[in-house]
C-alpha positions, 0 to 999 in steps of 0.5 A: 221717245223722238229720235231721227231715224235713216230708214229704207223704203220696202215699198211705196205703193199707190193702192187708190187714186192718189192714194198710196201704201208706204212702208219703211223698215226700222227695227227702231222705231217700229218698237218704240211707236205707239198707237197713234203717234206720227213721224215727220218725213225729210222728203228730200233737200229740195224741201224745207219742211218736214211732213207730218205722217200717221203711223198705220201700223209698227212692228217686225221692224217696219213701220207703214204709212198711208198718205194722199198727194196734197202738193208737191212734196207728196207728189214727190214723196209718191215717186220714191222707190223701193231701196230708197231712203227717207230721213225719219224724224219720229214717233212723235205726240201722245196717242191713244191709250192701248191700256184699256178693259173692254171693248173699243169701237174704232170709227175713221173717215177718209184718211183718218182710218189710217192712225186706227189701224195702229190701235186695231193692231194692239187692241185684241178687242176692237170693231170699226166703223169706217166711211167714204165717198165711194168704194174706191175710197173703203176698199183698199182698207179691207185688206189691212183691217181683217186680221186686225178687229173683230166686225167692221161697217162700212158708210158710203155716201153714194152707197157703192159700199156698206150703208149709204150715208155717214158714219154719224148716220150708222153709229146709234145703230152699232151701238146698239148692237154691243157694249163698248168700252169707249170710241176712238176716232180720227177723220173730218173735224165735222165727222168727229163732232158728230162722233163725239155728240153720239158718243156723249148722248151714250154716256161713252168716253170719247176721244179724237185725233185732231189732223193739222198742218204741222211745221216743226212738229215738236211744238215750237212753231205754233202753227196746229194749236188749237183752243180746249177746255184747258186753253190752247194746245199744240196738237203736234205735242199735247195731242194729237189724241185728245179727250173730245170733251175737252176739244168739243164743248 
């Protein structure tokens, strides 16, 4: 269900360098989102397009979003305060599936943490594995992820925090220390490839959640398609969640 949606900032908070916590409040949306999903956000007149937002977490009538400055509208979006309004176009896509028996092993790079704290948030059993360039990049995200899954590991690449290495670099190893279910990833297309190859070699469903540049995010304008096993696909409607066999073969 899409709907738009005339939302107040509670609060819009930079939380690392040009990085920054948004949170909006609408009953509404923040019980029809699902796991996965993203929002296109009216950043004001000045801008023509909308931008596309994976939804953190929705519920208690308020939906949080995390975003880095990329270009000017992000830029602009990061000087919006508190009583604010934002124009919400949303939820929109197919996200990840919550309706799952086992456990679920979550594995997120950079900013592509942020779409699996909605799953950590309704799935009971989950751990996470998360990446960075440095602390400063991971140590926001603790915070948000305690109260939500059971182990969390952590990658650095300069090794400022957790294991020094990639993601990819730890992954044969948590999976050696419990039985999941299936893995849930999102971040860098390189680091879902990798995600998706390990998870292969384990005999483990495996599903991705693609990143795009999105105009319209209804599929109309085809700019986030991308090939599959089943020809092309609009990530913006047919995904962004996708079977990783499906993107990767």
């Amino acid at each position: 269900m899409k709907k738009i949606f005339d939302t107040e900032i509670k609060s819009n908070e930079q939380v690392a360098e040009n990085i920054f916590r948004l949170e909006i409040l609408t009953q509404e949306l923040s019980e029809i989102a699902h796991a996965g999903q993203f929002v296109q956000v009216k950043i004001s007149d000045e801008f023509t397009m909308r931008r596309p937002l994976g939804i953190a977490s929705a519920k208690d009538g308020a939906v949080k979003i995390f975003y880095r400055i990329v270009g000017r509208g992000t830029k602009f979006l990061s000087t919006k305060k508190s009583g604010e309004h934002l124009n919400i176009l949303g939820a929109l896509g197919n996200g990840f599936n919550t309706e799952i028996d086992g456990r679920i092993l979550l594995v997120g790079g950079g900013m592509g943490i942020a779409p699996l704290l909605s799953v950590a948030e309704k799935i009971p059993a989950v751990d996470i594995l998360i990446g960075g360039k440095n602390s400063d990049e991971i140590n926001f995200w603790i915070p948000e992820l305690k109260n939500e899954v059971g182990k969390i590991y952590i990658t650095t690449d300069d090794g400022s925090r957790g294991s020094k290495g990639f993601v990819t670099t730890l992954l044969p190893e948590v999976l050696d220390y419990e039985d999941y279910s299936a893995i849930y990833t999102c971040g860098p297309e390189i680091m879902m490839r990798g995600v998706a190859k390990i998870a292969a070699e384990n005999n483990l469903p495996c599903y991705v959640s693609f990143e795009r540049r999105m105009a319209c995010g209804l599929g109309a304008c085809l700019s986030c398609s991308i090939d599959t096993l089943n020809g092309r696909k609009k990530v913006c409607k047919d995904g962004p969640v996708f079977n990783a066999a499906d993107v990767f073969y």
